[in-house]
C-alpha positions in Angstrom: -53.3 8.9 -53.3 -51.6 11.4 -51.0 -54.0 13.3 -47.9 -55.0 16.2 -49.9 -56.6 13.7 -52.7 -57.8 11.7 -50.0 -59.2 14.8 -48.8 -61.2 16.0 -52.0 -62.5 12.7 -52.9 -64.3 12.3 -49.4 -65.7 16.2 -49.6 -66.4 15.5 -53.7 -68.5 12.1 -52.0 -69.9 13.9 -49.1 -70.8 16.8 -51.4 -72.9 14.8 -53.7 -74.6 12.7 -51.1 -75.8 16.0 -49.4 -77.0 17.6 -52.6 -79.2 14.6 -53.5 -81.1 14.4 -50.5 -81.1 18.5 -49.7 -82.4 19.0 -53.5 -85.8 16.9 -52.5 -86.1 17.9 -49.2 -89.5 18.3 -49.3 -89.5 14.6 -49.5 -86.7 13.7 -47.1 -86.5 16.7 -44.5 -90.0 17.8 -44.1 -92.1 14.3 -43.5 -89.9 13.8 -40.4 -91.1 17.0 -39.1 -94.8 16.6 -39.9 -94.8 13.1 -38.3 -93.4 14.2 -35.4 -96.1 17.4 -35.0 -98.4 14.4 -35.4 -96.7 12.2 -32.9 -97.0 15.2 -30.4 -100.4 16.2 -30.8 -101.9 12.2 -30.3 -99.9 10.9 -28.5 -98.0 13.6 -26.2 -101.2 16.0 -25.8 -104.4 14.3 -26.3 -103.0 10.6 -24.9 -100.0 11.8 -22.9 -102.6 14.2 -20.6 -104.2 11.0 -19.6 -100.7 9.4 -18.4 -99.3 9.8 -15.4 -95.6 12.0 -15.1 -92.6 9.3 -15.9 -89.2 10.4 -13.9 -90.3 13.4 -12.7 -91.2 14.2 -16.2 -94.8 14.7 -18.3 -95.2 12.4 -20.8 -94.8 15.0 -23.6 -91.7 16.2 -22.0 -90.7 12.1 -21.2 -91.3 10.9 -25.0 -89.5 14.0 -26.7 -85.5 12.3 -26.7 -87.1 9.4 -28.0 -89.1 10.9 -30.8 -86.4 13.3 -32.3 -83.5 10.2 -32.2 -86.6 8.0 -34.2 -86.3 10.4 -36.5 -82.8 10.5 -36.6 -82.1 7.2 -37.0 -84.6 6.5 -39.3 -83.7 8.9 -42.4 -79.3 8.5 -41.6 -80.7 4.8 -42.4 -82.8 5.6 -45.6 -80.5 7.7 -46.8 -77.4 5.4 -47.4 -79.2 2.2 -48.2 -81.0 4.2 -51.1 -78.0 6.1 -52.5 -76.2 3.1 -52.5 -78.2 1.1 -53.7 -78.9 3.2 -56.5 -74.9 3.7 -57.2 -75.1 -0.2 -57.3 -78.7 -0.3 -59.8 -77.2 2.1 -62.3 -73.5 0.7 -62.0 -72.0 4.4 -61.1 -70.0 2.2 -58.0 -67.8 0.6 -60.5 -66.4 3.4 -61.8 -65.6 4.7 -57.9 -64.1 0.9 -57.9 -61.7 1.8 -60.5 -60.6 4.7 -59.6 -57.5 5.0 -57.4 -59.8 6.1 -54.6 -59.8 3.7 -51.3 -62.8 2.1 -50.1 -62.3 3.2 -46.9 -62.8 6.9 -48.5 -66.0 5.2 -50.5 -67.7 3.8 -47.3 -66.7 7.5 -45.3 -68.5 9.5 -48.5 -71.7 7.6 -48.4 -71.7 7.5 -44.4 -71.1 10.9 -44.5 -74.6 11.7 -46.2 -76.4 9.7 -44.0 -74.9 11.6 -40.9 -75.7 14.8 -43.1 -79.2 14.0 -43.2 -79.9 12.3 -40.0 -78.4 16.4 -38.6 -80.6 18.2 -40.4 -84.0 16.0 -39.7 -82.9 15.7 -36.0 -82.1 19.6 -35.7 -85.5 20.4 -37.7 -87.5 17.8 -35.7 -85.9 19.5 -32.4 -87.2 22.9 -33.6 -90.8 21.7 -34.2 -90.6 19.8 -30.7 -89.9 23.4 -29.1 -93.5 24.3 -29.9 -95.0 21.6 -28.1 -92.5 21.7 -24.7 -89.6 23.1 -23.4 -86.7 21.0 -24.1 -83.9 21.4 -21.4 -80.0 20.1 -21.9 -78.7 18.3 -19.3 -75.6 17.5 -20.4 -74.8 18.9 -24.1 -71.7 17.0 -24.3 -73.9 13.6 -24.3 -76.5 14.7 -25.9 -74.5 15.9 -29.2 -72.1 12.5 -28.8 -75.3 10.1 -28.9 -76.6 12.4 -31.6 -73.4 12.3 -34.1 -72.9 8.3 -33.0 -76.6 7.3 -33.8 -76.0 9.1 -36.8 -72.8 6.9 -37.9 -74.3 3.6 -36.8 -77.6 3.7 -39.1 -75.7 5.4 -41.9 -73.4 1.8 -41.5 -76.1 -0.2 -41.1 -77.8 1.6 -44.2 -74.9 0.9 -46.3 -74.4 -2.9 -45.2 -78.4 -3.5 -45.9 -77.7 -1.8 -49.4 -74.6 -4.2 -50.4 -76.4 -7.1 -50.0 -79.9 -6.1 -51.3 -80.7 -7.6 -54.9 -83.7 -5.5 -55.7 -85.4 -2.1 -54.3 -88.0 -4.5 -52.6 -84.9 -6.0 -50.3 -84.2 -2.6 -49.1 -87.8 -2.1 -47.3 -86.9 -5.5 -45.8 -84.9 -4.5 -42.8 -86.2 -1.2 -42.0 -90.2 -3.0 -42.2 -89.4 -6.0 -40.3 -86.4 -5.1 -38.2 -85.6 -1.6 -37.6 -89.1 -0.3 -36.7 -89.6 -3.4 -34.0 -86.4 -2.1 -32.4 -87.8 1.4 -32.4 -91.0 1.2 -31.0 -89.3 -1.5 -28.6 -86.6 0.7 -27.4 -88.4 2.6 -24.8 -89.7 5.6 -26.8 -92.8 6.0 -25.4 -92.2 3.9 -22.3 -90.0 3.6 -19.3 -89.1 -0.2 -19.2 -89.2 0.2 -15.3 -92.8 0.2 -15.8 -92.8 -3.8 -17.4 -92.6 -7.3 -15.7 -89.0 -8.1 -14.7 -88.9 -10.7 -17.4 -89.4 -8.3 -19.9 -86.8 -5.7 -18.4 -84.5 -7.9 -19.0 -85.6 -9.1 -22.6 -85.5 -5.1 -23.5 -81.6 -5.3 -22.4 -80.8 -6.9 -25.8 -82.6 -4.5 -28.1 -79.2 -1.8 -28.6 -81.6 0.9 -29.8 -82.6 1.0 -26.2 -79.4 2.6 -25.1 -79.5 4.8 -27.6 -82.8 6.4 -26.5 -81.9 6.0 -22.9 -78.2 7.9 -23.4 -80.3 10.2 -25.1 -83.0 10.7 -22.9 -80.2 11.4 -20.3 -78.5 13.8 -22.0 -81.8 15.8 -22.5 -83.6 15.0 -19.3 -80.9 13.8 -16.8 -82.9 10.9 -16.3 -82.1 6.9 -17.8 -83.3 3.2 -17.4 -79.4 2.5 -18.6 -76.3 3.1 -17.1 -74.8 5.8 -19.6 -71.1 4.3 -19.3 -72.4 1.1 -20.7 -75.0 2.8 -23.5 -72.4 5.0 -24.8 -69.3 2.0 -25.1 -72.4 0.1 -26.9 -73.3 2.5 -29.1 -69.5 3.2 -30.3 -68.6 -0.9 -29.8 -71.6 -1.1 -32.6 -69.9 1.4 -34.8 -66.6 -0.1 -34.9 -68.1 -3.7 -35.5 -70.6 -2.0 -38.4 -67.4 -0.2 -39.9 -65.4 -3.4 -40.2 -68.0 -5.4 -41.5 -69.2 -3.0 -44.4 -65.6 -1.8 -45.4 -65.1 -5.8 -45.8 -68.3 -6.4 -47.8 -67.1 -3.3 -50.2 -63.5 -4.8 -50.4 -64.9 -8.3 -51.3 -67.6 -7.0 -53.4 -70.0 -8.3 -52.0 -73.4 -7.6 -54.0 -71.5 -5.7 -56.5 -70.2 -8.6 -58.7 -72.6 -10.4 -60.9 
């Protein structure tokens, strides 16, 4: 296939991932945003009042970053690792197997949706946050690069949990027992400053913490992280997810009986 096929296979892919999510978004664009009113009100107003300012920073204005790249990461991941697998339940990814299309093109379509998705929560979710705080940029340029990479790297790891899972039960597996650890661990409502030395360090391996921490800086200007090193994670991540899934979809893995 020459570029322009190339070309309107990826926007036919990218175009059908983004209408299945947008066509429910009652279901998949505005939970985010009610959980994270919900997260505001307990946690930045009524608990965060009680809590001393972090960096410079209230709580609410401290936990903010963290919140909206949760959210984020959370429904770029959902999204791929449920369209996929459902492409794989009802046997609609053989016929993209067939086809003449690449699987590079295949793994860009469905990663596509994900990044699609994890946009629109993160810019709704930033909109709700705007009537709780004032949310000032420090550096746009970071802030918009750890927003687009975060994106990319759960839609991966979406896609990687959906090749291997056997049933719909095997794609709650991760997110349940993995994923959400990470989260909660990755210095969202915390500055790891504030634990024992031994658990600073012990932090250092979780990569969702660099995430947060670029983010944070790109919002707030402030970080428990050098940035240099969060953001070569963060895109050292992507390019070890991308490999690894385009060679579980060339194998086919999880796809053959």
């Amino acid at each position: 296939m020459n570029f322009t096929q190339n070309r309107i296979a990826l926007q036919t892919i990218a175009t059908r991932e983004f209408l299945r999510f947008i066509r429910i978004w009652i279901q998949t664009i505005l939970p985010p945003a009610i959980t994270l009113g919900l997260y505001f009100i307990i946690f930045g107003r009524l608990i965060g009042s009680q809590i001393a300012d972090i960096d410079g920073y209230s709580y609410m204005d401290y936990i903010v970053p963290g919140l909206i790249l949760m959210s984020v990461i959370t429904n770029a991941y959902s999204n791929v690792v449920s369209s996929f697998f459902s492409a794989k339940f009802q046997h609609s990814i053989e016929e993209m197997l067939v086809s003449p299309l690449s699987n590079n093109i295949i793994l860009l379509g469905f990663v596509s949706g994900g990044v699609a998705r994890g946009i629109i929560v993160g810019i709704t979710v930033t909109i709700v946050s705007r009537f709780f705080t004032e949310l000032p940029i420090h550096s746009y340029l970071i802030t918009f690069s750890v927003f687009i990479l975060t994106s990319i790297l759960f839609s991966l790891a979406g896609f990687i949990n959906a090749a291997y899972a056997k049933s719909f039960d095997d794609i709650t597996i991760i997110p349940t027992f993995v994923l959400t650890p990470l989260t909660y661990l990755g210095g969202i409502f915390y500055s790891i400053k504030m634990l024992p030395e031994f658990w600073q360090q012990l932090s250092l391996i979780n990569p969702i913490l660099y995430m947060i921490n670029a983010f944070r800086y790109g919002i707030l200007g402030v970080s428990d992280i050098n940035i240099s090193i969060a953001m070569m994670i963060i895109i050292g991540f992507i390019g070890v997810f991308y490999l690894f899934a385009l060679r579980l979809l060339n194998k086919g893995t999880g796809l053959k009986p």
